[in-house]
N, C-alpha and C positions, 0 to 999 in steps of 0.2 A: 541740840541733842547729842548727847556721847555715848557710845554703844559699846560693847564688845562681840567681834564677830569672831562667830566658830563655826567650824564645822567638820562632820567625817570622825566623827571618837571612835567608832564602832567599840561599843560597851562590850565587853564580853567575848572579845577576839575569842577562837578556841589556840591558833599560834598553835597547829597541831606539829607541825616540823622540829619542836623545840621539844627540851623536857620536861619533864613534870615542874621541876623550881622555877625554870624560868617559863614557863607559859604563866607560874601564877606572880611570876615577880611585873612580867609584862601587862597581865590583868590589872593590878593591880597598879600598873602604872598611870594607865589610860583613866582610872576613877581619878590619879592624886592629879590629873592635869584637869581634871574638868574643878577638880576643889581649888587647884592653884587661881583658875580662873574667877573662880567668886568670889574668892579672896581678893583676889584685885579688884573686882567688880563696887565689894564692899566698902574696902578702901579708900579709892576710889570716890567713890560716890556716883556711880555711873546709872545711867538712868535705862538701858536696857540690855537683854544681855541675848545675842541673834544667834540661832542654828541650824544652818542651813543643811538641814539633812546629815540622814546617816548615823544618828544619834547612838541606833543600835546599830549590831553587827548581821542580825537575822532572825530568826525565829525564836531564839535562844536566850532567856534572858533567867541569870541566878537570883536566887531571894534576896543574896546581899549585896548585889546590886541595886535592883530594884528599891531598896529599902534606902539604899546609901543614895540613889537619886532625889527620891522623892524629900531627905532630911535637906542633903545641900543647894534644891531648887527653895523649900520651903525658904530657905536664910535670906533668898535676893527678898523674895514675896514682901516676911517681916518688915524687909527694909525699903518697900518700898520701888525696888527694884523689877521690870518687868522681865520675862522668858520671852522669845517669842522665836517657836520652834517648826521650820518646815519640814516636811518629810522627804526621804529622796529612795532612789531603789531599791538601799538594804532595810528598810523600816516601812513600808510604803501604807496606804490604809486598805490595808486586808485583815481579814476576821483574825491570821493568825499571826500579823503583825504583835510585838512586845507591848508598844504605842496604847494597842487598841483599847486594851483593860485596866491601863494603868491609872491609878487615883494622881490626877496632876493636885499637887499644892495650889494654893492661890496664886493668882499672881501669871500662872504659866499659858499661853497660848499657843493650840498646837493647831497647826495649818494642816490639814490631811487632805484636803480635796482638792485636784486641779484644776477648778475653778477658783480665780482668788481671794483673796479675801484681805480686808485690809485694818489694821489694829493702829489703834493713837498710842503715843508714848506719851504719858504724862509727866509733870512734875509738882507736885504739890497742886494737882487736880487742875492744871493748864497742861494744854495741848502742846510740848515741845518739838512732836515730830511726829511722822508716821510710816508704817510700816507693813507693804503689801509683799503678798505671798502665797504660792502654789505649793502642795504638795504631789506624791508621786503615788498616781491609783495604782500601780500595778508594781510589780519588780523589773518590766521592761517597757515603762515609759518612752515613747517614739512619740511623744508631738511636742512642739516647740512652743511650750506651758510660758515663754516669755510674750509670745505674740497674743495672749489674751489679758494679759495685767492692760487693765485702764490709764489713760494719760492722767499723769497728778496733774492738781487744779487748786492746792491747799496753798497757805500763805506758810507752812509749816516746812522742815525737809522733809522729802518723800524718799523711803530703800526700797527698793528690790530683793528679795529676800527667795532664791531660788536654788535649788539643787540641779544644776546641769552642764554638759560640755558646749561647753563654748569651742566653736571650729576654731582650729591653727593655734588653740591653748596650749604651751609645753605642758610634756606629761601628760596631753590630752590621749595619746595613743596607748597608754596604760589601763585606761577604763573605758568598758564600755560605753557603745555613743546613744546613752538614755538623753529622753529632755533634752535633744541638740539645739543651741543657738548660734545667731551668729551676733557676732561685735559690732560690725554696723548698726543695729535696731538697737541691743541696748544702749550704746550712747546716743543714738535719737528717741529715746523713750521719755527724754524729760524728768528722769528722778534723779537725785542728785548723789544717790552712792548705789550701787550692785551688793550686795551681798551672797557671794559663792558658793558653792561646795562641789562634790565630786571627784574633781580632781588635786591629788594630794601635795603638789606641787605649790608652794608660798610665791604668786606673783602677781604685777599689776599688770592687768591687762589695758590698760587706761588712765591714764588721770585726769582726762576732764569730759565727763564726770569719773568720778574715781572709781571703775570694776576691778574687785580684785577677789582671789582665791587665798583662802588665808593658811590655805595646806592643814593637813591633820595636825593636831595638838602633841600626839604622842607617834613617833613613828611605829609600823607593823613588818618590818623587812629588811632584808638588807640592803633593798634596791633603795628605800627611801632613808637618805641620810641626810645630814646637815640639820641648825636648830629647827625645832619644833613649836607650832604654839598657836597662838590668834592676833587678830591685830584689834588696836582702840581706835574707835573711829571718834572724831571731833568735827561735827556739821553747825557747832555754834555760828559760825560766818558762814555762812553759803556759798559765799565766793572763792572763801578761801580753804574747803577742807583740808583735815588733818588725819593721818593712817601714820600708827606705828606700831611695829611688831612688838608681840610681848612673850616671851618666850616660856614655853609650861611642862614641857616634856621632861623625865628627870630619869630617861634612861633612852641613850641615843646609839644609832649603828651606824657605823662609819665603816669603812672599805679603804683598802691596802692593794696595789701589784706591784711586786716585788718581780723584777727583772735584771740582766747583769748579775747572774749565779754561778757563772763558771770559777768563779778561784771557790766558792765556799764549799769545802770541801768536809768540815766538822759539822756537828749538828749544833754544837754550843756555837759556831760563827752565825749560822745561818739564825739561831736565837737570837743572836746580838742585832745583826740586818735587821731582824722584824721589830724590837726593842728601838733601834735607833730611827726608826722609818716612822715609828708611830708615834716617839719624841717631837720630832720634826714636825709633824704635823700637827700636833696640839701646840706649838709655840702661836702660829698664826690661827688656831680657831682650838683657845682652852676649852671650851665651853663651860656652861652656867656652875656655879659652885654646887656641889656637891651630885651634877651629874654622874650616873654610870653609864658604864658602856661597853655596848656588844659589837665585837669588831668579827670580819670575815677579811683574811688575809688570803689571796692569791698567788702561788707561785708557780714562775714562768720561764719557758723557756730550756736551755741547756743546763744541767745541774750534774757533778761528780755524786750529788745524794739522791739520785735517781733512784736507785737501787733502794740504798741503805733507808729510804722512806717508804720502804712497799713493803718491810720485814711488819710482820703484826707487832701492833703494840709501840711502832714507831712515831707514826703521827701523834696519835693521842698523848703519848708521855711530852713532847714538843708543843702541845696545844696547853698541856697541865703546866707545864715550869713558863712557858711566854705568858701565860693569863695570868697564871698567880702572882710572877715579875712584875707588873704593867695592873696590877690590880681589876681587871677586868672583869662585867659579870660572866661572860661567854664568849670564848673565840674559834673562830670555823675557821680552821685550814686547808685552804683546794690546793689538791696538788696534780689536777688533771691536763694539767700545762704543761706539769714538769716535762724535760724530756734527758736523756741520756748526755754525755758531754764525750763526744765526740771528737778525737784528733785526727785531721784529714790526714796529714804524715805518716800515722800509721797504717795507713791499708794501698800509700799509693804502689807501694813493690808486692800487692798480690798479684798472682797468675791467672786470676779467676777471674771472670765477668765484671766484678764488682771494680779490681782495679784498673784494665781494661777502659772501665768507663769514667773512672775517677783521671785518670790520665788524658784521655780526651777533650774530656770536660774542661780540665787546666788548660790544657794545651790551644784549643778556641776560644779560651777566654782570655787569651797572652796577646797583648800587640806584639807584632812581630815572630807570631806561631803560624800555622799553619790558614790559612783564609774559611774560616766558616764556611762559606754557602758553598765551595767546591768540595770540602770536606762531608757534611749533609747532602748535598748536590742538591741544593736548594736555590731556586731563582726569588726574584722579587714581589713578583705576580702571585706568588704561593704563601705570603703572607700578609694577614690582614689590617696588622698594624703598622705596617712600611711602607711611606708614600714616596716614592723617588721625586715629584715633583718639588717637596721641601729641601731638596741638595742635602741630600743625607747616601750614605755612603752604606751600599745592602750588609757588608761584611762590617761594618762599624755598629753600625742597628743592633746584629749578631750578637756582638762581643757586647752588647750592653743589656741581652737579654739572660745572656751565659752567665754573669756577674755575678758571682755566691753561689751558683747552680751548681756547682760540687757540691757542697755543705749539704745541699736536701738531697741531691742523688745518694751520698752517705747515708742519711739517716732514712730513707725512703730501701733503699737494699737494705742495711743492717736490721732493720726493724722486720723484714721477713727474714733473715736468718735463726731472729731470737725467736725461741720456742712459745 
């Protein structure tokens, strides 16, 4: 049996934080990866095609979607190709589920009950595999819908076919813990491949037998970057299956921290840093031909454009000339990092409190200044992280926690002086 596994589209994101173009370029994304996918499918010649959940996004489902589902399921059906689709928390079988009313094409089977239920994969009207599966009755699924699937007994391969968190899964802490399993039970359950979803993260939890999450097809954020897609599964050898990623997303978000800002002192340099930063990083991951891409750049730290990036009108005209430069569909510049650039030299000849303590500061952090803890009038016993039993030296401890502590006591005063 060769399958392709998916899961997590959510059809119909609304991507309310975005704008109006791109929430519909992103809609519009997540249909061309499910079409990319049956295209392969057809190609191909695969003989079923797995959804573990999450098909939709929630209540919410548009006409032309709904329409656009129902033509490019029809295509696998024609060809012979089976669906075979569980439900998971954003889709689950309630009256107001998308699922509920929807005319499935032939060909499609949709698991909605948490009780399982188990589907043959055919090929030319022989059994090449088969394919059991829970769906999710509620939107906060809490029982562990793996520990009621039946032990396979077929001479055929047997999937798993579930929407759930699997414990110590990365990315498991991203989503809520619906339908929790653990990984012990499914690799003693006796079926010879897991099919995933939930969590949006592409990983194997397993290879023998092979559990894996095939991560969402189109990413939704800027948190979830890297390729995008489903994996093809090959159970023709039992002994030996096969998982490869197949990549379908065709607009991906990637992330930038730009840090070491103190000489950029123009805004055109500071373009050039992010231009050059994001060169770099597409040498080692181009991605797919004719991907686009929504980047979120970070910047951090001490910057001379502290300022000169809080005048209106600032940011945004450096987001229009870097995107446009770098062709980009959307770029988000944070600049809640930034901080001020700060020369300690200048404030250490004030009269005031601030250099008083800038001077101090220095002066305890100098070997050969003045001894810490007599200075402080601080003993050993008075500190929590000082063990005199490891031969460590109390005024040496000192000077290594004083280390840079000028630099924040600067920016910690000057930051209440400014208005």
């Amino acid at each position: 049996m060769r399958f392709l596994h998916l899961a997590d589209l959510h059809l119909d994101t609304a991507f309310q934080s975005r704008s109006r173009e791109i929430r519909e370029e992103l809609r519009r994304a997540v249909r061309t990866a499910l079409e990319r996918a049956v295209d392969h499918a057809l190609r191909e010649g695969l003989d079923a095609v797995l959804v573990a959940g999450d098909l939709f996004d929630g209540e919410t489902l548009t006409l032309q979607t709904e329409r656009f589902l129902q033509e490019v399921l029809s295509r696998l059906g024609e060809a012979g190709i089976q669906t075979i689709y569980a439900t998971g928390n954003h889709d689950p079988a309630t009256p107001t589920s998308p699922g509920s009313d929807i005319s499935w094409p032939e060909g499609v089977t949709v698991l909605r009950k948490p009780s399982p239920g188990r589907v043959e994969v055919l090929r030319d009207g022989r059994p090449v595999g088969a394919v059991t599966g829970a769906g999710h009755a509620s939107t906060r699924e809490s029982r562990d819908l793996s520990r009621t699937f039946p032990r396979p007994s077929g001479s055929v391969p047997e999937v798993g076919l579930l929407h759930t968190q699997v414990m110590g899964a990365r990315g498991a802490g991203d989503h809520h813990r619906y339908a929790p399993s653990e990984l012990s039970h499914l690799r003693s359950s006796g079926h010879d491949y897991w099919a995933l979803g939930h969590v949006h993260v592409r990983q194997a939890l397993s290879e023998t037998p092979p559990i894996h999450y095939p991560g969402n097809p189109q990413g939704r954020s800027p948190r979830e970057t890297g390729p995008k897609g489903g994996l093809i599964v090959d159970l023709s050898r039992r002994e030996a299956p096969q998982v490869e990623f197949l990549e379908l997303a065709t607009i991906r978000w990637e992330h930038l921290r730009l840090t070491g800002l103190e000489e950029e002192n123009r805004l055109e340099g500071l373009a050039r840093r992010i231009e050059s930063a994001w060169e770099e990083a597409r040498v080692e991951d181009p991605g797919a031909a004719r991907t686009r891409w929504i980047l979120r750049v970070e910047l951090v730290g001490p910057s001379p454009l502290h300022h000169p990036l809080t005048v209106d009108g600032a940011v945004e005209e450096l987001r229009e000339v870097v995107g446009a430069s770098l062709g980009l569909l959307d770029l988000e510049l944070r600049t809640e990092l930034l901080r001020p650039a700060r020369r300690l030299d200048d404030h250490l000849d004030r009269s005031d409190v601030l250099g008083e303590a800038l001077r101090l500061a220095r002066s305890l952090g100098t070997a050969g200044g003045p001894a810490p803890s007599s200075a402080l009038d601080l003993e050993g016993g008075e500190l929590a992280g000082f063990d005199p039993a490891k031969g460590r030296e109390l005024d040496d401890y000192l000077r290594e926690l004083l280390d840079g502590q000028d630099t924040t006591l600067l920016d910690l005063l000057l930051e209440r002086e400014e208005p």
